[in-house]
N, C-alpha and C positions, 0 to 999 in steps of 0.2 A: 042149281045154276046161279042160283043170287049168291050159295058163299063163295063159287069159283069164281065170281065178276069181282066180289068184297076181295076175296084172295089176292085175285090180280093187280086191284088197284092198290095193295096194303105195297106188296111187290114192287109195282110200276114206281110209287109214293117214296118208298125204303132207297129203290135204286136212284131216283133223281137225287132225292138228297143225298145220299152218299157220294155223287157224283160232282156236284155242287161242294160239299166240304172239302172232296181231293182238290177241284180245280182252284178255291178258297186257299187251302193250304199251300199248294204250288205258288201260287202268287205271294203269300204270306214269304215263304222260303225266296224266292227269287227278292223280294224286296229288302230283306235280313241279310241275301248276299250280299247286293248290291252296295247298304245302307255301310258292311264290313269291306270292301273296295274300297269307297267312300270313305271311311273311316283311315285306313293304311297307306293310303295317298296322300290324306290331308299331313299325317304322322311322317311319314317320308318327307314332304314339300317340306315342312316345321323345321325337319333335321338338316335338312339341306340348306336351308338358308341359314342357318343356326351358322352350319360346320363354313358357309361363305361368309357371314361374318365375322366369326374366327381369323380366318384369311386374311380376308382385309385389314382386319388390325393390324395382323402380323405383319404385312404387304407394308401398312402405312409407316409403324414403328420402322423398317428396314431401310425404308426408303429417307424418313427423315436423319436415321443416324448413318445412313450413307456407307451401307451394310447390307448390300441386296446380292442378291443373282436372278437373272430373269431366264430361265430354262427353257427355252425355245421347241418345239414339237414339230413347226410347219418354217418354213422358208419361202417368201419370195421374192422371187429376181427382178430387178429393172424393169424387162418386158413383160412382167406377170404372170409368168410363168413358177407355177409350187411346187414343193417338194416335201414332202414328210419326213424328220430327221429325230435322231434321238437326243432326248434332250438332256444326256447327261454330255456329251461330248459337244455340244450347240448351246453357247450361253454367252450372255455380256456379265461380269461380272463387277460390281464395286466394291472396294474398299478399302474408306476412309480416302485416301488422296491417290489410290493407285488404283488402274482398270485394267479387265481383260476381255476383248473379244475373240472366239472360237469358236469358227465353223467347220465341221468336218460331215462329209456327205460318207457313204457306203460304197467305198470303190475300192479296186485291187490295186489300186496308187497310193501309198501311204502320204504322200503329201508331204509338205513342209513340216508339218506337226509329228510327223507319224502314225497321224491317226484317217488320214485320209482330207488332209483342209487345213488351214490357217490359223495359227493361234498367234496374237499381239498383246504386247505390253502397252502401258504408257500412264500416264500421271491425268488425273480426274482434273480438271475446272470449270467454272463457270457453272456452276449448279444453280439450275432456278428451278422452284416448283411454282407451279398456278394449278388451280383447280374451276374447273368449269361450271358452266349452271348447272349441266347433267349430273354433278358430282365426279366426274371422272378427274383424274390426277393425272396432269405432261408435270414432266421431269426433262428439262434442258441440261446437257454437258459436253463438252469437249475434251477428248482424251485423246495427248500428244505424245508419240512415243518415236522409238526407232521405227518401226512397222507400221505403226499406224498412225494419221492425222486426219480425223472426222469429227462430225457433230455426230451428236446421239438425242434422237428424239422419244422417250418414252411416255406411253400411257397406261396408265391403270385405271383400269373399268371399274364402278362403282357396283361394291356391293359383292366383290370378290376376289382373288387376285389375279386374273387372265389380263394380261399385259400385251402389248405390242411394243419391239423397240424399232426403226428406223434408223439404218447407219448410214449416214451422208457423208464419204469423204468429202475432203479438203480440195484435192488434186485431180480429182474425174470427178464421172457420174454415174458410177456402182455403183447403185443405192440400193440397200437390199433392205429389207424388212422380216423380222422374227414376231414368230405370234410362240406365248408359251403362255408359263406360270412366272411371276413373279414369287420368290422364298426371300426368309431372311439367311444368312451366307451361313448363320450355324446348324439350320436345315436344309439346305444345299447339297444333293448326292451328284457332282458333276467330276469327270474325271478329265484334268486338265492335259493338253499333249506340248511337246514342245514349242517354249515363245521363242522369239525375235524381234 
C-alpha cells in the first residue's frame, strides 16, 4: 500500500510538473511571437517613413524647380461633395512657366478633352512658397490661359508627399479641390487628353 501511495505521488508530482513546463513553454512561445510582430512592425513603420522621406525630397526638389505634377486620387466639389478619380487622367500639372489643369471623371460623355472632363492650358505666375510652423509647404500661383483664369492654392504635407491643390477661378465660384500625390514631372505616369 505505501509503494502504490509513493507510486501515485511520484505520478501525481511527474504530471504537475510536466504540466507546468507545457503551460511555461506556451507563454515562452506566445511572448517570442509577439516579441517577432513587434519586431516586423517596428521594421515596416522604419521603411515607411524612410520611403516618405524619400518623397518629400523629391516633392520639395520639384516643387522648387517648378517641375511638379500633383496627381489627384479624390475630388471635391464646392458643395462637398467627393468623388474618386484616377489619377493619371486628374492632375495640375507645372512646368517651368507653363500649366495644365485636367479633370476628367468616368462617364460615357467624352467631354471636351475626350477623355471625359476638362483639360486647360496657360502660363504659370506669381509663385510664392511659405512654409508653416507644422512644416507643411502652400505654393501660391496663377495660371492664365485661353481656358483657364484661377488661383491655385497648393499644400504639401510634411513628411511626405500627399498634397491637396485648391482651384479658385477668376470669373465664378467653382472652387474644386484635388487631394493626390505630388511627383516630380519626370516621374509623372499621367495621360494628358485634349487642351483649349
Amino acid at each position: 500500500m505505501k509503494k502504490f501511495i509513493a507510486l501515485a505521488a511520484v505520478v501525481l508530482v511527474s504530471m504537475a510538473t510536466t504540466t507546468m513546463y507545457a503551460q511555461e513553454s506556451r507563454a515562452e512561445k506566445r511572448a517570442d511571437r509577439k516579441a517577432q510582430r513587434d519586431a516586423e512592425r517596428a521594421r515596416l513603420k522604419a521603411e515607411e517613413q524612410a520611403q516618405d522621406a524619400i518623397s518629400y525630397d523629391d516633392a520639395m526638389a520639384a516643387l522648387k524647380a517648378h517641375q511638379f505634377v500633383m496627381e489627384a486620387d479624390q475630388v471635391m466639389f464646392r458643395n462637398g461633395q467627393t468623388a474618386f478619380v484616377n489619377s493619371n487622367t486628374n492632375f495640375v500639372l507645372v512646368n517651368q512657366g507653363r500649366g495644365t489643369v485636367q479633370v476628367a471623371f468616368n462617364t460615357v460623355y467624352p467631354g471636351p478633352n475626350g477623355i471625359g472632363g476638362v483639360t486647360v492650358d496657360g502660363t504659370v505666375s506669381d509663385i510664392q512658397m511659405t512654409t508653416d510652423k507644422r512644416g507643411n509647404v502652400n505654393c501660391n500661383f496663377s495660371i492664365q490661359g485661353i481656358g483657364i483664369s484661377a488661383q491655385i492654392f497648393l499644400t504639401l504635407t510634411d513628411g511626405g508627399n500627399n498634397a491637396t491643390v485648391t482651384i479658385s477661378p477668376n470669373f465664378n465660384s467653382n472652387t474644386m479641390t484635388l487631394s493626390g500625390n505630388l511627383v516630380p514631372l519626370e516621374q509623372s505616369n499621367i495621360f494628358k487628353g485634349r487642351s483649349w
